[in-house]
N, C-alpha and C positions, 0 to 999 in steps of 0.2 A: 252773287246772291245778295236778296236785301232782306233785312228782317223787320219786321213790325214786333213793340213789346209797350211791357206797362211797367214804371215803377209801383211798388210793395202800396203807394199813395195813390194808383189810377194816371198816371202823368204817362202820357201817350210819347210813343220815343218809334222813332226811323234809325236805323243802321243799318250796315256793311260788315263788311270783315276786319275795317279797320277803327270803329267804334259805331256812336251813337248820338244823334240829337235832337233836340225835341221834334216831335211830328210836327205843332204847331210852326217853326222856324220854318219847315221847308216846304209845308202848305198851310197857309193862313185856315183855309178854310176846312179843314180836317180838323174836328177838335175831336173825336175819339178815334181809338185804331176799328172800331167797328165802320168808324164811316169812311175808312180808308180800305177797306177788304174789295170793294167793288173793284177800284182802281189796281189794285194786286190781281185780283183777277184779270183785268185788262191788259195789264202789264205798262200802266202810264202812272208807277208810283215816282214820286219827284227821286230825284239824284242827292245821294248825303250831302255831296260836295258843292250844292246849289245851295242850302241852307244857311243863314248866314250868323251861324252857332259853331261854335268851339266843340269840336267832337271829345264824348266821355271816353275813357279808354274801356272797353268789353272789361275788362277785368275790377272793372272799378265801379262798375253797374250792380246796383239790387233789383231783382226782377218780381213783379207779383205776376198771376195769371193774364195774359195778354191780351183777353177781352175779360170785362167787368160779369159779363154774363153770356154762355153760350146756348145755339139754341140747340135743335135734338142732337141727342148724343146716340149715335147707333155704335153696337160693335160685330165685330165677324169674329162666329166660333170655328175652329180646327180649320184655318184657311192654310196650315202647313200641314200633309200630308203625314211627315214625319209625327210634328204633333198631335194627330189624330188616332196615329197607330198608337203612340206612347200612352194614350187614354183609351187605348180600345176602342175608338170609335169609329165607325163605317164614316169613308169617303163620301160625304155631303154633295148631289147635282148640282145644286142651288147655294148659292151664301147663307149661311147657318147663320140670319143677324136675328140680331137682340139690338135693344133699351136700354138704357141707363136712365137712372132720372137725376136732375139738376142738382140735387146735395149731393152727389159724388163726387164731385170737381175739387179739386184743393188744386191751390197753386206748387209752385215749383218749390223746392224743401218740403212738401207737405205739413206736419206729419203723414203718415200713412196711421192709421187710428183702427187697431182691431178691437170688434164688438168685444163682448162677453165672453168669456168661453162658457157658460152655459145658451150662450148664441151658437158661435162657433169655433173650433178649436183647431182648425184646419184652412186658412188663410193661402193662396198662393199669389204671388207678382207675376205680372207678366209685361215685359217689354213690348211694345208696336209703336209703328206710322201713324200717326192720324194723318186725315186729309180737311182740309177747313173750306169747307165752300165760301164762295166769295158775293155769287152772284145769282137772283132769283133765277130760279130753271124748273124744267120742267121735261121729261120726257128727250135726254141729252143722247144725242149717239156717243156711242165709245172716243172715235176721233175728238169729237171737239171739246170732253171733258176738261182738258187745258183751262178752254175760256171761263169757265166756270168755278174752278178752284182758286181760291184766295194764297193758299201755302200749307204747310207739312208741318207739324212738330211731332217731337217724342212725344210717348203716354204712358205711363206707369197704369195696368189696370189689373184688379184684383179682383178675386172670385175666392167666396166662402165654397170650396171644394166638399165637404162633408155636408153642407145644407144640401148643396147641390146633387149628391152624390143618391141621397135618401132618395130623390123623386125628381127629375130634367123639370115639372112644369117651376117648379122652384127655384128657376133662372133667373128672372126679376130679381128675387128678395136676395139671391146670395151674392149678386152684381150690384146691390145698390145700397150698402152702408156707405155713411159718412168719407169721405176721402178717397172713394174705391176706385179713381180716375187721377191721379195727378198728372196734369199737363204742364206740357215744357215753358221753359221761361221767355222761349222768340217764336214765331212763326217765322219760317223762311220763306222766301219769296223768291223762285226762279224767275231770272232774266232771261231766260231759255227753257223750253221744256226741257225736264230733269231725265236721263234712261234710269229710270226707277229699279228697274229689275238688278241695275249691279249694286245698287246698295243691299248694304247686310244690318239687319236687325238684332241686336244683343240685351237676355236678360244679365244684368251683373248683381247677384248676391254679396257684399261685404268681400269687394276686390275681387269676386269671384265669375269666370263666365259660367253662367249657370244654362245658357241655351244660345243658337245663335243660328241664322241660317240668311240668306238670299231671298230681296223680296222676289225675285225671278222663279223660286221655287212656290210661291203662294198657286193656291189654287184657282184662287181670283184676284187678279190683280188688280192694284186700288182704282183704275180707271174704270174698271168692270164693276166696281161693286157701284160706282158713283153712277154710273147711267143705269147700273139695275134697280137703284132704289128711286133713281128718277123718272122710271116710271110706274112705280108705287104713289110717291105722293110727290110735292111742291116741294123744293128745295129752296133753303135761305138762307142769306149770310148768316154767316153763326152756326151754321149746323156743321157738326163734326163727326168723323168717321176713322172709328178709332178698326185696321186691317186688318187685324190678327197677329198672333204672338209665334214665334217659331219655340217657345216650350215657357212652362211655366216652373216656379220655384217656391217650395212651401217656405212662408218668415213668420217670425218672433221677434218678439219686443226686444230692441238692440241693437238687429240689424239694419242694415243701410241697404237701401234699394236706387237702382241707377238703370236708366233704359238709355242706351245709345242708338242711333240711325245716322250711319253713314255720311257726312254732306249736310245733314238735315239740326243734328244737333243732340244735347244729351238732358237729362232731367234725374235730380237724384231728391231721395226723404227717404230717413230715418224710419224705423217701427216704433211703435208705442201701443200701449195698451191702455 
């Protein structure tokens, strides 16, 4: 596995599992990790060990959001079956997606920043996949979504459940306060196509597993959701597709939120108010 990441400063960084070093060292010509998502897609990102930089050790790395700016943010509602029932809701034919818009992003630590409570007073986390396109597409058959995908991180993604609760067209506004999206601190990059289905997706509440399931058990699997929305509109680098969560977890200011993905990697922020 290779990851693409950015210092807390926008400073583009390549790793491995056994650390990190500038992007720029090991391709001159890469000066953002945005203009290296093609090449992740292709699978011709350079090798750490060609770089001719002193690898940072992973644990010694500060991480801010991996691209400076991404582009559409889709998400998938009740794509776990289980989680469906748990909200009462009818089994979905189609991918139940939604929008997020651009100020929902917060980097890795967040905050996570709940409104007002006379906004709302009912806040839930939900752990998922994202998937990061890499590459302009258009109308992708299932099979070759690979070519097309840049890499995976965790997503922490939050929903005003009692806005939402009042009336469903009110999905928008309860999906899009300030930080309602924090994304993980690497995109991984398979060297191989990844069997997605044996990873397991975990919300964690303050050390706690709050939900957890197999993405094998989604009702659309993230390659499926990638070529159904490619043939809705143009895909491009930057656009992110945040899976579905296999359960959500109501927070307050205090505690600490943490999405894990198997392989893929983890993302944690605090609550505040």
């Amino acid at each position: 596995m290779k990851f693409l990441a950015r210092t807390p400063e926008g400073r583009p960084l390549l790793g491995d599992d056994d650390g990190f070093v500038p992007l720029a060292a090991a391709a001159p010509e890469l000066e953002r990790v945005r203009d290296a998502l093609p090449r992740a897609a292709a699978g011709t990102l350079p090798d750490v060990d060609a770089a001719p930089a002193q690898r940072i050790d992973p644990e010694s790395v500060q991480f801010g959001p991996p691209l400076s700016q991404f582009g559409k943010l889709w998400g998938i509602g009740l794509n776990y079956a289980e989680h469906a029932g748990d909200l009462d809701e009818q089994r979905p034919d189609e991918p139940a997606s939604f929008m997020k818009s651009a100020n929902t992003v917060a980097g890795p630590g967040g905050p996570i920043r709940l409104p007002p409570v006379e906004q709302s007073d009912g806040v839930t986390a939900e752990a998922e996949l994202a998937v990061l396109i890499g590459r302009e597409c258009r109308n992708v058959a299932e099979e070759t979504v690979d070519d097309v995908v840049a890499g995976y991180l965790p997503v922490i993604d939050m929903t005003a459940e009692d806005i939402l609760q009042r009336n469903p067209r009110f999905l928008t506004r309860a999906k899009s306060f300030d930080s309602f999206l924090v994304v993980g601190p690497t995109i991984a990059v398979p060297e191989e196509p990844l069997t997605l289905e044996d990873l397991t997706v975990r919300t964690i509440v303050d050390d706690e597993v709050a939900a957890e399931n197999e993405i094998r058990n989604m009702l659309f699997p993230p390659r499926e959701i990638v070529s159904f929305h490619s043939e809705v509109m143009t895909l491009r680098p930057g656009d992110l597709f945040s899976t579905g969560t296999p359960g959500a977890e109501p927070i307050e200011p205090g505690n600490q939120v943490r999405a894990t993905v198997e392989t893929i990697g983890a993302v944690d922020a605090p609550v505040v108010r």
